[in-house]
N, C-alpha and C positions, 0 to 999 in steps of 0.2 A: 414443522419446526418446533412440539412442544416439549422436544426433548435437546433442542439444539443446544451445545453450552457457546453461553457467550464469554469474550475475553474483555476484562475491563482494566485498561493500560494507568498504572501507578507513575509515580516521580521518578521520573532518570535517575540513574545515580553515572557516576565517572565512568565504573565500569561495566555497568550492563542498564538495561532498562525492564522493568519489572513488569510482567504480567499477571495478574490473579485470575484462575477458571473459576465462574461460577457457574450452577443450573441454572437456568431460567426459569423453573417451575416455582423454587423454593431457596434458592438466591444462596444456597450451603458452598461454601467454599469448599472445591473439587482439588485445585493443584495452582501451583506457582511454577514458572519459568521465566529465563531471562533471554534477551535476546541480548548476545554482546555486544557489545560498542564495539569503536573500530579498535582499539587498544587491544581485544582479547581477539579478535578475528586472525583465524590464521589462511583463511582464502575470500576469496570474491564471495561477495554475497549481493544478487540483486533482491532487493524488497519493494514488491508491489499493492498498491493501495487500488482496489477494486471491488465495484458492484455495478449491475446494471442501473440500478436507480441514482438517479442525480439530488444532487443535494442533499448527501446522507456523511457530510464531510471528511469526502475520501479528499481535499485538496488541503484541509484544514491539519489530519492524521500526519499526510504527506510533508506536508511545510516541517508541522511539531517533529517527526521522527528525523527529516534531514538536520535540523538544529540541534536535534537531542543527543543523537545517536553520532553526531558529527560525520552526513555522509560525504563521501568527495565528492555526490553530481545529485540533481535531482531532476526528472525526465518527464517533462510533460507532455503528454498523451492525449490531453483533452483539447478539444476545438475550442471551447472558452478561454486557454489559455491563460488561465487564472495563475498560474506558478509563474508563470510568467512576467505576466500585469505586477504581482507580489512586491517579486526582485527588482523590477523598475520603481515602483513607489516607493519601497524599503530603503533605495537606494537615495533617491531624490529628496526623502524626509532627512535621511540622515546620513550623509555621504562619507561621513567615517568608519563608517557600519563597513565591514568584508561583504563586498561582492557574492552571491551567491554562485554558485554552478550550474546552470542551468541548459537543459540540453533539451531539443525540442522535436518530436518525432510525431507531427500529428498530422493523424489521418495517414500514416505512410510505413506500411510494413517493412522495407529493404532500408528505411531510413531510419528505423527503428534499429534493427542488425546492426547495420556499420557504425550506430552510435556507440553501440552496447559494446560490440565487438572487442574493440579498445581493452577494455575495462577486464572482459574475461583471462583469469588466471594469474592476476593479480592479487592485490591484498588489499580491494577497493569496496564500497560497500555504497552502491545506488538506488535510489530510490524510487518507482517510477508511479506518476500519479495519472490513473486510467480515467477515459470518461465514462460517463455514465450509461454506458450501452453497448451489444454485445456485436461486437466488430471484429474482423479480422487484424486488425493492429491490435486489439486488446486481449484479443486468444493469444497474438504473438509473444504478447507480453507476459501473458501467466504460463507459456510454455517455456519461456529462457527463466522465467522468479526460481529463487532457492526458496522464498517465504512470500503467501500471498496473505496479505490481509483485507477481511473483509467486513469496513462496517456495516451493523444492522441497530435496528432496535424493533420495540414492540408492536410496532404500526402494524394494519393489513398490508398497506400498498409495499412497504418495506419487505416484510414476509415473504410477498406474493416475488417481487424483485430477487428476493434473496434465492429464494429455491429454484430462478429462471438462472439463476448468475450460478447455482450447487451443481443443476443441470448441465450447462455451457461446460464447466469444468471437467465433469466425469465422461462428456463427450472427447473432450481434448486428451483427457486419461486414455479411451478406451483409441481414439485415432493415434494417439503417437506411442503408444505401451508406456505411460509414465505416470509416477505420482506426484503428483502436483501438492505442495504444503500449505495447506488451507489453516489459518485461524478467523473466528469471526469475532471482530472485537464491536463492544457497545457504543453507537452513536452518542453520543450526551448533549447533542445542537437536535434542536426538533426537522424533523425530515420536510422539504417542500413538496 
């Protein structure tokens, strides 16, 4: 991983949200990209937040981008159910707040499908917040993503996670002939 580049996610703006590539060796600004909001989207785009290590704030990434990005659903995947738990506090603190979207497919690959399903070849842009381990609903998930993103940071245990989770992916590349759209962007919460 000492050549891995990481992606460190800048301030939204209305119409797209900003990415800078850095090295990780020597931290030189590589490249900039956006990922459009829903306003410039001209098809479906599912976005998925994944790694096999837990607590590397893939539910944190996930919450921020469905807010940011203004998505229409956000899909929780994980058995903690944290996106979940979220939108029910969110709601009860402050009940003027909109309702989030919240779709719930865990532990359940064919429940995962027919949620998605919907959504495909539309001009809808969903979110899906994976758990922390490499499970067949979670490969189902990075096989339907147009964009997967993965946080990392400099830990070992992270590393050692990250290159099981690089692994898992280029399996699913090599089983289904596809390429799957990996970005790793930097944790900035310390990993448990």
């Amino acid at each position: 991983l000492s050549s891995m580049k990481i992606k460190y996610a800048a301030t939204p703006t209305k119409h797209r949200y900003l990415i800078n590539t850095y090295c990780i060796l020597d931290k030189h600004l590589i490249n900039t990209y956006y990922i459009p909001t829903r306003y410039l989207l001209g098809i479906h785009m599912i976005l998925t937040i994944a790694n096999r290590k837990g607590g590397i704030s893939k539910t944190s990434i996930a919450r921020n981008l469905y807010f940011s990005l203004e998505a229409d659903a956000i899909l929780d995947q994980d058995t903690n159910a944290n996106v979940i738990s979220f939108s029910i506090l969110r709601k009860l603190k402050n009940p003027t707040l909109e309702q989030m979207n919240v779709l719930s497919a865990i532990g359940d690959k064919k429940a995962l499908k027919e949620l998605l399903t919907p959504y495909l070849g539309t001009k809808k842009l969903i979110i899906i917040d994976c758990a922390g381990a490499d499970t067949d609903i979670t490969r189902a998930a990075l096989y339907m993503s147009d964009l997967i993103i993965c946080p990392c940071n400099e830990t070992l245990d992270v590393q050692i996670s990250t290159n099981k989770f690089l692994t898992s992916v280029k399996q699913i590349e090599q089983n289904t002939n596809t390429n799957l759209n990996v970005h790793m962007i930097k944790s900035l919460e310390h990993s448990t």
